[in-house]
Backbone and ligand atoms as CSV (ligand in chain L), in Angstrom:
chain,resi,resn,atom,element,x,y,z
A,1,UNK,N,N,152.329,56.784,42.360
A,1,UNK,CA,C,151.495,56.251,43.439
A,1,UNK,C,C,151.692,57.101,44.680
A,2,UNK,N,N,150.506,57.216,45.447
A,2,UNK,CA,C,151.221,58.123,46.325
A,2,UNK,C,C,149.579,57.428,47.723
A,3,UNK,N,N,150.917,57.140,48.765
A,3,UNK,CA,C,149.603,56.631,49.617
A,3,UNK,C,C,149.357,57.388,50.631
A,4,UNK,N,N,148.161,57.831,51.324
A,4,UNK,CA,C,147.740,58.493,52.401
A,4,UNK,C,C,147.445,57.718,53.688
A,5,UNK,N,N,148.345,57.772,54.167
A,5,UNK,CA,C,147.755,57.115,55.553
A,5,UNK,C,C,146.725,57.495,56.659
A,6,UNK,N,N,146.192,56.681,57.723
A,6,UNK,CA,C,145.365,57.135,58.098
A,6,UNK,C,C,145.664,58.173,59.407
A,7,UNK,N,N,145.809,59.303,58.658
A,7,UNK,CA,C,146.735,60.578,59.789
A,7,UNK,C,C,145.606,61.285,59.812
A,8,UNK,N,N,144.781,62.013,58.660
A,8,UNK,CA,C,143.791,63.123,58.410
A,8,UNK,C,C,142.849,63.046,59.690
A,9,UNK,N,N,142.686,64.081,60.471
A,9,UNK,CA,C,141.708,64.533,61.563
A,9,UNK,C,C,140.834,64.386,60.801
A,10,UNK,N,N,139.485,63.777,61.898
A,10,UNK,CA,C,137.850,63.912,61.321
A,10,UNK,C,C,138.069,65.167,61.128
A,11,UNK,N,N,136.796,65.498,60.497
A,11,UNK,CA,C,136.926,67.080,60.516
A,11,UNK,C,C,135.252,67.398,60.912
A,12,UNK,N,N,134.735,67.857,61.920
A,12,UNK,CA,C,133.404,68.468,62.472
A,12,UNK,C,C,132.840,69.115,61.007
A,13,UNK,N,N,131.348,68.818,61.114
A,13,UNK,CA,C,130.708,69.551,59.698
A,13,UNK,C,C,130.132,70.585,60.580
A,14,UNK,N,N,130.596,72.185,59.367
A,14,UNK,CA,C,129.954,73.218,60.220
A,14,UNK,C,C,128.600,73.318,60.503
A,15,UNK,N,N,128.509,74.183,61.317
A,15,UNK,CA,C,127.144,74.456,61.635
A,15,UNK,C,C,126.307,75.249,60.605
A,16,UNK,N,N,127.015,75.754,59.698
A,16,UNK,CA,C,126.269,76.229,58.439
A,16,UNK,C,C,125.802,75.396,57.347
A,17,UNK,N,N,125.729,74.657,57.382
A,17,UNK,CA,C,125.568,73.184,56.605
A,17,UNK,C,C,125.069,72.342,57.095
A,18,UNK,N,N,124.572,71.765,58.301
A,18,UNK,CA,C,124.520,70.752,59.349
A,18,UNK,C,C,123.805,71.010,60.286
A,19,UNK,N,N,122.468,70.994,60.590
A,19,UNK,CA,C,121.723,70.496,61.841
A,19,UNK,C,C,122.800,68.933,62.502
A,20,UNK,N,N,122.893,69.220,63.967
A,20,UNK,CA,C,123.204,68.608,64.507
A,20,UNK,C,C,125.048,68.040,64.369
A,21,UNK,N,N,125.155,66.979,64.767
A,21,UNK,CA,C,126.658,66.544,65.439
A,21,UNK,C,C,126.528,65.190,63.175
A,22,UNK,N,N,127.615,66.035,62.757
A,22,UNK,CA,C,128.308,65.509,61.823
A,22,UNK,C,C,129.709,65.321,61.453
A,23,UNK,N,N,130.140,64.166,61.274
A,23,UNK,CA,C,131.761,64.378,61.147
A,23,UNK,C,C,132.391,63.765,59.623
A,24,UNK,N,N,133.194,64.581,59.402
A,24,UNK,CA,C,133.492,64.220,57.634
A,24,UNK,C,C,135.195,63.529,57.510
A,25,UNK,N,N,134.860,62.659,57.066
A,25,UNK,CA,C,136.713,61.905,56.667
A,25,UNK,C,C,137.078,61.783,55.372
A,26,UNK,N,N,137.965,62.789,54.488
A,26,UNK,CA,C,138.337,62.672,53.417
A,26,UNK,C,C,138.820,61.534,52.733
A,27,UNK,N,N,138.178,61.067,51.877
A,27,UNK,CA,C,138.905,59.756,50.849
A,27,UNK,C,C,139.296,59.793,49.688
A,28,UNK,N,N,138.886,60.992,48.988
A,28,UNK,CA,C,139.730,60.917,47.825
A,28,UNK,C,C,139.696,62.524,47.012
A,29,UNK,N,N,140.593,62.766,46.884
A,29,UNK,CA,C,140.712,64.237,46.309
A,29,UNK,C,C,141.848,64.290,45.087
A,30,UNK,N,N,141.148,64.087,43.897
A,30,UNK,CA,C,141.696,63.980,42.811
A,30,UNK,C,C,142.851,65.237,42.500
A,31,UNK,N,N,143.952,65.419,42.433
A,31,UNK,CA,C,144.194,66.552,41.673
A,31,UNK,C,C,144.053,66.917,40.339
A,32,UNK,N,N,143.867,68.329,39.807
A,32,UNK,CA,C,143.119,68.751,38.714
A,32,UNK,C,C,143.606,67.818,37.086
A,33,UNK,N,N,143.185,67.569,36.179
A,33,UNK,CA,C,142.281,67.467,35.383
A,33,UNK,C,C,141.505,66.707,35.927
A,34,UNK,N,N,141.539,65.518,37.515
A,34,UNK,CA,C,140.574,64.775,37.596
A,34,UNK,C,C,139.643,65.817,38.413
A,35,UNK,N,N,138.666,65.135,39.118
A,35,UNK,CA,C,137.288,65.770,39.265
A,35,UNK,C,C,136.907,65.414,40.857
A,36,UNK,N,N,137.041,64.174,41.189
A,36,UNK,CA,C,136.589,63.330,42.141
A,36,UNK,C,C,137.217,63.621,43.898
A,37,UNK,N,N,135.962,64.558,44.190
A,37,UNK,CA,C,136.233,64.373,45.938
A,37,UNK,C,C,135.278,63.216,46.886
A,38,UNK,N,N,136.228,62.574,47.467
A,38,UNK,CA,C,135.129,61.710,48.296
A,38,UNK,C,C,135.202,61.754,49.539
A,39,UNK,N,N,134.111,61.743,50.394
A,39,UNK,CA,C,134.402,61.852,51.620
A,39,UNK,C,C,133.317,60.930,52.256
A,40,UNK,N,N,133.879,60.608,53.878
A,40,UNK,CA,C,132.574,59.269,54.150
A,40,UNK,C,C,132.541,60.264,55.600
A,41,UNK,N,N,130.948,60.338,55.319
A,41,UNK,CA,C,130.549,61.053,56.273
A,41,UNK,C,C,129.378,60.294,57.546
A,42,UNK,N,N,130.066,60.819,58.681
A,42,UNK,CA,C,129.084,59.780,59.842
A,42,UNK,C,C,128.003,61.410,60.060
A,43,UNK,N,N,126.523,60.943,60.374
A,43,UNK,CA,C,125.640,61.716,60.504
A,43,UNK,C,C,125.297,61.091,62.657
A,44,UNK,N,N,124.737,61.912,63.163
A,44,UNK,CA,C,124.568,61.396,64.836
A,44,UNK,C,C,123.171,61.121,64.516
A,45,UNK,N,N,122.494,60.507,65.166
A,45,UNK,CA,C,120.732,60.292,64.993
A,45,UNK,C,C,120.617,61.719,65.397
A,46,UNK,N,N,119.217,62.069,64.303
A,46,UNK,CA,C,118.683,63.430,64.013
A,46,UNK,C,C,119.238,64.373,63.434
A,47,UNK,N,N,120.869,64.348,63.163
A,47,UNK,CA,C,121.650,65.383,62.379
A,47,UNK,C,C,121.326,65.129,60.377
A,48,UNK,N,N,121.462,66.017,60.190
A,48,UNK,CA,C,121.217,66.316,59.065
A,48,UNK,C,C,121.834,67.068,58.019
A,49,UNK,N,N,121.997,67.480,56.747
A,49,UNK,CA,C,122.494,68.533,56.098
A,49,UNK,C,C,121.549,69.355,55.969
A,50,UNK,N,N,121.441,71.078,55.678
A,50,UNK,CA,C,120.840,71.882,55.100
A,50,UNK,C,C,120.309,71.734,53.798
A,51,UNK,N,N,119.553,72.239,53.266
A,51,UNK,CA,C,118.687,72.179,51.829
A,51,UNK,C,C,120.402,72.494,50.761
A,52,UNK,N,N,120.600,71.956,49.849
A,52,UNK,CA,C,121.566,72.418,49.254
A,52,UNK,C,C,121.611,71.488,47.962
A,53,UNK,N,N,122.703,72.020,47.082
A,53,UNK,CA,C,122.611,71.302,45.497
A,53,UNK,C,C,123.771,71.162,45.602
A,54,UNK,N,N,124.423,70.447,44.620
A,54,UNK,CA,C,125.513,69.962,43.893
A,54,UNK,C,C,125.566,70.557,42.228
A,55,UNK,N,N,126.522,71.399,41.827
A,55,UNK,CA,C,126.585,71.703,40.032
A,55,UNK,C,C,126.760,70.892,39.544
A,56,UNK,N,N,127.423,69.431,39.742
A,56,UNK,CA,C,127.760,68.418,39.121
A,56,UNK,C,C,127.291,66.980,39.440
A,57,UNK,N,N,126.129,67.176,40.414
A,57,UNK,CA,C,125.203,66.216,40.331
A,57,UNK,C,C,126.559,65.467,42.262
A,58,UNK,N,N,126.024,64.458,42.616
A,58,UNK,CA,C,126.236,63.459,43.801
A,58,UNK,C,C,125.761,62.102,43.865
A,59,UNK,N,N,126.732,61.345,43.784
A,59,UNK,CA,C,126.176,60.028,44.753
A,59,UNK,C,C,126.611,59.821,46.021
A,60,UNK,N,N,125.776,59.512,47.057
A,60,UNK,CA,C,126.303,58.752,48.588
A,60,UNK,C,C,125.762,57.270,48.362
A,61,UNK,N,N,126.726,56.913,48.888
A,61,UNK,CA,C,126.476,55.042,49.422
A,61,UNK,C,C,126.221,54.931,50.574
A,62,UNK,N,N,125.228,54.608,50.895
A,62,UNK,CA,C,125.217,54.213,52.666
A,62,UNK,C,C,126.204,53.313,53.083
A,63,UNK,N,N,126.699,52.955,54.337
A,63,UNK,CA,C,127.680,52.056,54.512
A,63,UNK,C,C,127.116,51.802,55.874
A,64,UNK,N,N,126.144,52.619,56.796
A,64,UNK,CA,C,126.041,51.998,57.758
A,64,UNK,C,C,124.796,52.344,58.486
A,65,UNK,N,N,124.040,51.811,59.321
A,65,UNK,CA,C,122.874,52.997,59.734
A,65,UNK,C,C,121.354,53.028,59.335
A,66,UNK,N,N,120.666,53.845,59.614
A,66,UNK,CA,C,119.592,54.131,58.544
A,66,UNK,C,C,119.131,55.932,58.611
A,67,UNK,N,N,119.158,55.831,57.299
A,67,UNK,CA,C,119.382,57.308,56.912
A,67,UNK,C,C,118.090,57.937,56.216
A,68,UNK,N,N,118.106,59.208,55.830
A,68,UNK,CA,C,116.471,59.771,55.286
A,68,UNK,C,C,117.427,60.657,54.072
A,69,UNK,N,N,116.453,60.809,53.055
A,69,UNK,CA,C,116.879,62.125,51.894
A,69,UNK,C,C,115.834,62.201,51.260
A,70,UNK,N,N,115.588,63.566,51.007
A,70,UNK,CA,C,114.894,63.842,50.019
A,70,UNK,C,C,115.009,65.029,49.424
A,71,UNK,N,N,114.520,64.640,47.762
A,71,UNK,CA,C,114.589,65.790,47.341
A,71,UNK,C,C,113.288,67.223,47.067
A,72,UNK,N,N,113.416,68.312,46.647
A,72,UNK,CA,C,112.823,69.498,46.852
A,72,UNK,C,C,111.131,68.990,46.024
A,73,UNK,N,N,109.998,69.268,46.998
A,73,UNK,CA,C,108.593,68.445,46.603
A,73,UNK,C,C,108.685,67.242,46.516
A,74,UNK,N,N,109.341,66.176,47.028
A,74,UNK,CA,C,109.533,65.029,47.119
A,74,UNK,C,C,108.897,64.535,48.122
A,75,UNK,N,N,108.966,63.116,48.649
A,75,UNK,CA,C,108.882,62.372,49.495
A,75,UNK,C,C,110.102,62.044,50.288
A,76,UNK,N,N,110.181,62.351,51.706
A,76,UNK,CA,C,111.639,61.643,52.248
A,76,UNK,C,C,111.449,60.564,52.393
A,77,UNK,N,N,112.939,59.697,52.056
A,77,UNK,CA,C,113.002,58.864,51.572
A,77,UNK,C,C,113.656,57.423,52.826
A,78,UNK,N,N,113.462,56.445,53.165
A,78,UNK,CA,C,114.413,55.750,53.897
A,78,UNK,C,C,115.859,55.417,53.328
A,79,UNK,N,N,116.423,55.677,53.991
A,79,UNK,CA,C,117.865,54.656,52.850
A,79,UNK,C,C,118.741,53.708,53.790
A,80,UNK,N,N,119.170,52.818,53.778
A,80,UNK,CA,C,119.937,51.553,54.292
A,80,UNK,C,C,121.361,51.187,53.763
A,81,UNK,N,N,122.204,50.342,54.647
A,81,UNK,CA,C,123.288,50.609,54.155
A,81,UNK,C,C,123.450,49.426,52.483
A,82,UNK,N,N,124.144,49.602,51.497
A,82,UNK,CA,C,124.172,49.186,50.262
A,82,UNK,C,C,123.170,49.909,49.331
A,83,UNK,N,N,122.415,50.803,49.838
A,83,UNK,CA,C,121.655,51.699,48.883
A,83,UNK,C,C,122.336,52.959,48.207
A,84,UNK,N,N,122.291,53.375,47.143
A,84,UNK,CA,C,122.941,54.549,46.585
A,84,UNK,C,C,122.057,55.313,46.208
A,85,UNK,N,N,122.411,56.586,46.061
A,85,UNK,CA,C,121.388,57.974,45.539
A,85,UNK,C,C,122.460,58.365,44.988
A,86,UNK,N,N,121.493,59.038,43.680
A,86,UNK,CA,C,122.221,59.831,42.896
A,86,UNK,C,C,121.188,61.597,43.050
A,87,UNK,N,N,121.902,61.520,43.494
A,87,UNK,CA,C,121.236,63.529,43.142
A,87,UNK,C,C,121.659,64.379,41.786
A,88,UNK,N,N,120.399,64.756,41.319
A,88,UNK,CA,C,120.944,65.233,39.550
A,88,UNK,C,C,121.467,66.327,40.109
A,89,UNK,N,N,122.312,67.083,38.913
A,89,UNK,CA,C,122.660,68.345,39.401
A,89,UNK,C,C,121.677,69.450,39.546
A,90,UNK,N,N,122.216,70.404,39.990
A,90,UNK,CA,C,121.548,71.532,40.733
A,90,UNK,C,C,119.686,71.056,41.324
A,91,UNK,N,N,120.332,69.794,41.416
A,91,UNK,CA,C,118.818,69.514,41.902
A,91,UNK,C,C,119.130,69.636,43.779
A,92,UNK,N,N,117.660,70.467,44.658
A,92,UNK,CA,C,117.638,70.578,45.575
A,92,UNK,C,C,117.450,69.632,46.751
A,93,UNK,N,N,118.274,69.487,47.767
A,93,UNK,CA,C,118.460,68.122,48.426
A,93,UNK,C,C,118.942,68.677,50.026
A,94,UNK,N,N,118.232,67.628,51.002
A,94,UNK,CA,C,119.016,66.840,52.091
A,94,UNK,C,C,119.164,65.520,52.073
A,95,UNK,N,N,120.412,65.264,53.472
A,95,UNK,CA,C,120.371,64.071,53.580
A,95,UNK,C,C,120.659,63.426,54.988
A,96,UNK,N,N,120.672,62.483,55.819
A,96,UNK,CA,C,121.001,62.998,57.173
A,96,UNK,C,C,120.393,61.369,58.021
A,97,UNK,N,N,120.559,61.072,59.100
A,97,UNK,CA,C,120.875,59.791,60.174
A,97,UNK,C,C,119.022,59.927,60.391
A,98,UNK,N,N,118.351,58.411,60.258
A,98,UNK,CA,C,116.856,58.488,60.947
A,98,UNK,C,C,117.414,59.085,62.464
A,99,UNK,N,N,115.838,60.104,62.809
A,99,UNK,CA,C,115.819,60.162,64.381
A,99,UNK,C,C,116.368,59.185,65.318
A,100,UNK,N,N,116.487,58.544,65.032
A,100,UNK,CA,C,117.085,57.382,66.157
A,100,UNK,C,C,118.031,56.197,65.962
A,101,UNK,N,N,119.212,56.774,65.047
A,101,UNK,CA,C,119.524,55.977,64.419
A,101,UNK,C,C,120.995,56.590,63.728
A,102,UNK,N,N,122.517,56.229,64.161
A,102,UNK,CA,C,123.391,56.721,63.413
A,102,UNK,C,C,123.079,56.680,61.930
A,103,UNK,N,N,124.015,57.188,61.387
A,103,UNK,CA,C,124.089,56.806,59.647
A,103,UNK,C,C,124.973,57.398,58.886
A,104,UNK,N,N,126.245,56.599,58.091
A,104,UNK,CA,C,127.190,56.997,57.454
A,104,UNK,C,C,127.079,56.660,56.344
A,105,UNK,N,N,127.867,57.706,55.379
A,105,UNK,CA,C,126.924,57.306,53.596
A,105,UNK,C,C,128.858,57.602,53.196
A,106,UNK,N,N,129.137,57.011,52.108
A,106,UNK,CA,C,130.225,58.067,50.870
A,106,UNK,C,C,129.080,58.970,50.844
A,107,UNK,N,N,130.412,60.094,50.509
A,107,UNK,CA,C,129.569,61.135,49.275
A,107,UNK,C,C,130.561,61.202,48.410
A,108,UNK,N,N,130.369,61.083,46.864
A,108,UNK,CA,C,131.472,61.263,45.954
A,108,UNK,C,C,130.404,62.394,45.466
A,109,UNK,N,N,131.649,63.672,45.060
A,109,UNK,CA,C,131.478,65.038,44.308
A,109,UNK,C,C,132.258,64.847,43.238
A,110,UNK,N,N,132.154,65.768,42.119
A,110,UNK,CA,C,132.740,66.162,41.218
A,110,UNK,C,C,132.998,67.954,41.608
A,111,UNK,N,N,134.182,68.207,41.240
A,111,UNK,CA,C,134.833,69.358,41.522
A,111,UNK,C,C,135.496,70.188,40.293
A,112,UNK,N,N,135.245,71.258,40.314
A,112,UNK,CA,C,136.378,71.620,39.138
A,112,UNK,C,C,136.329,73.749,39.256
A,113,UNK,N,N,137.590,74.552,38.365
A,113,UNK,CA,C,137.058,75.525,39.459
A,113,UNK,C,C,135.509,76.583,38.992
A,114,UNK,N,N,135.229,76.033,37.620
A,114,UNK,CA,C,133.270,76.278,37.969
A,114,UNK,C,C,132.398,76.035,38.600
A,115,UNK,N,N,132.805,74.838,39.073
A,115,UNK,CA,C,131.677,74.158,39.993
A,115,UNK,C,C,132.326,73.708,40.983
A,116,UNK,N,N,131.392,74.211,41.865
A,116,UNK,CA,C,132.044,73.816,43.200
A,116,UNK,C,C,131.276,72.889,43.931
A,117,UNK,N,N,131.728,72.112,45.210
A,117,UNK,CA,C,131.057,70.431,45.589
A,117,UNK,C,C,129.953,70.706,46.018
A,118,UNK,N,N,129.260,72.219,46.509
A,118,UNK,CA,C,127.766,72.068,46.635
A,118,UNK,C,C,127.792,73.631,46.969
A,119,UNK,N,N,126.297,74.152,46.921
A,119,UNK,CA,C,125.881,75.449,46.983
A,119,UNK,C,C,124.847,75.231,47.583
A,120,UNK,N,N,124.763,75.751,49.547
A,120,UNK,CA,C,124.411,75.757,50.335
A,120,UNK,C,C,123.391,76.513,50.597
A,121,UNK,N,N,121.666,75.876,50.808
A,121,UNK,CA,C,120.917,76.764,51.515
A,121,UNK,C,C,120.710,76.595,52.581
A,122,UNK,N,N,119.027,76.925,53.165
A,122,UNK,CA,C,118.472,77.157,54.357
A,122,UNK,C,C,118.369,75.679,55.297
A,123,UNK,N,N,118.624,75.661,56.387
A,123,UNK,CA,C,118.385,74.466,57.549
A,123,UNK,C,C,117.085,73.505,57.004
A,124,UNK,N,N,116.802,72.473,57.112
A,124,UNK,CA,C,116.144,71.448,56.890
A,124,UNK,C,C,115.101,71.822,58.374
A,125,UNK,N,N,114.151,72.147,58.574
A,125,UNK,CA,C,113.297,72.427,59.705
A,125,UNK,C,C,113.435,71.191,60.752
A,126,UNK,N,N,112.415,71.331,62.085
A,126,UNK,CA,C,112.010,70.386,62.504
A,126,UNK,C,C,110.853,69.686,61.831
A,127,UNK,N,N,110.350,70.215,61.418
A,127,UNK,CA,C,108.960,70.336,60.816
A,127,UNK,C,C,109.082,69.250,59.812
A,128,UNK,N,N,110.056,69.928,59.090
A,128,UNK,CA,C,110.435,69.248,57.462
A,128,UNK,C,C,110.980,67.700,57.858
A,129,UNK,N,N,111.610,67.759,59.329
A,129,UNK,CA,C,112.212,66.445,59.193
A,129,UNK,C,C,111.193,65.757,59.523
A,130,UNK,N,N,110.505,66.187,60.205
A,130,UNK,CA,C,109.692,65.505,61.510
A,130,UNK,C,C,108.336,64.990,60.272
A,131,UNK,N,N,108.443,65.115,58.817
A,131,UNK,CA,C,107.891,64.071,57.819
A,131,UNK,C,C,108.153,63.040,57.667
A,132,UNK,N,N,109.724,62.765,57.992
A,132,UNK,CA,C,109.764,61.258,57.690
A,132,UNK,C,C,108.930,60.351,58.172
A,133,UNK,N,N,108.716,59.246,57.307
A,133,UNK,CA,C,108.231,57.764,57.612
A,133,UNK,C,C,108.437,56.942,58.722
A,134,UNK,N,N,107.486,56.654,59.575
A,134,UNK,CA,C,108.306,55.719,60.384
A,134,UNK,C,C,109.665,54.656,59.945
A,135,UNK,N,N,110.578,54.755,60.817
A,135,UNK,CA,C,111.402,53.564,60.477
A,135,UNK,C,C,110.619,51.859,60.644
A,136,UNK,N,N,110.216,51.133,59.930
A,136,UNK,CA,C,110.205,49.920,59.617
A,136,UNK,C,C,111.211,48.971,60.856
A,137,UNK,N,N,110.699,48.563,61.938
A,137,UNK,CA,C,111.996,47.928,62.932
A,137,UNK,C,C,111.483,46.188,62.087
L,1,MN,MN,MN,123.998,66.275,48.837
């Protein structure tokens, strides 16, 4: 058994990954034969992730907020907290806080040293965001 207390610094999401103010808190990092990194990530209203995949596929849980994702020719999507997404693997994705509106999700990854927790593209536009749906008040 081995317990982690709550010592770990947020850690700022870079700017290579991240439109806008994101902060990431580690929750679970399996050591190897297991697989499982988790981290619960707070998004600021309007921040976002970059276009990017996962090799081993993703789920986030919302936990707080209201949030947008979508995937590549998709529809963006609303999401609320108790909603889950699963992203298949190497399928193309953002995910990120409505315009006006915090939003913190889990993200559980699978890890291993072929695959790594995601493979990062290009910024999510204004453009691209500026599709979402109105939020529903
Ligand atoms: Mn993702």
């Amino acid at each position: 058994m081995e317990i982690t207390r709550s010592s770990i610094d947020t850690a700022k999401g870079p700017d290579s990954w991240f439109t806008g103010d994101v902060y990431i808190d580690p929750v679970a990092a399996a050591p190897a034969p297991g697989r499982v990194q988790a981290n619960l990530v707070h998004f600021t209203p309007g921040a976002r992730t970059a276009w990017h995949t996962h090799p081993l596929g993703q789920t986030v849980y919302v936990t707080e907020g209201i949030g947008l994702c979508q995937k590549r020719g998709g529809p963006i999507e609303v999401i609320r907290p108790g909603d889950r997404v699963f992203f298949e693997p190497d399928e193309d994705h953002w995910h990120g806080a409505a315009p006006n509106r915090f939003m913190a999700h889990l993200a559980l990854n699978e890890v291993d040293d072929d695959h790594p927790a995601a493979n990062w593209g290009e910024k999510v536009t204004d453009d691209e965001y500026a599709a979402a749906p109105p939020i529903e008040r």
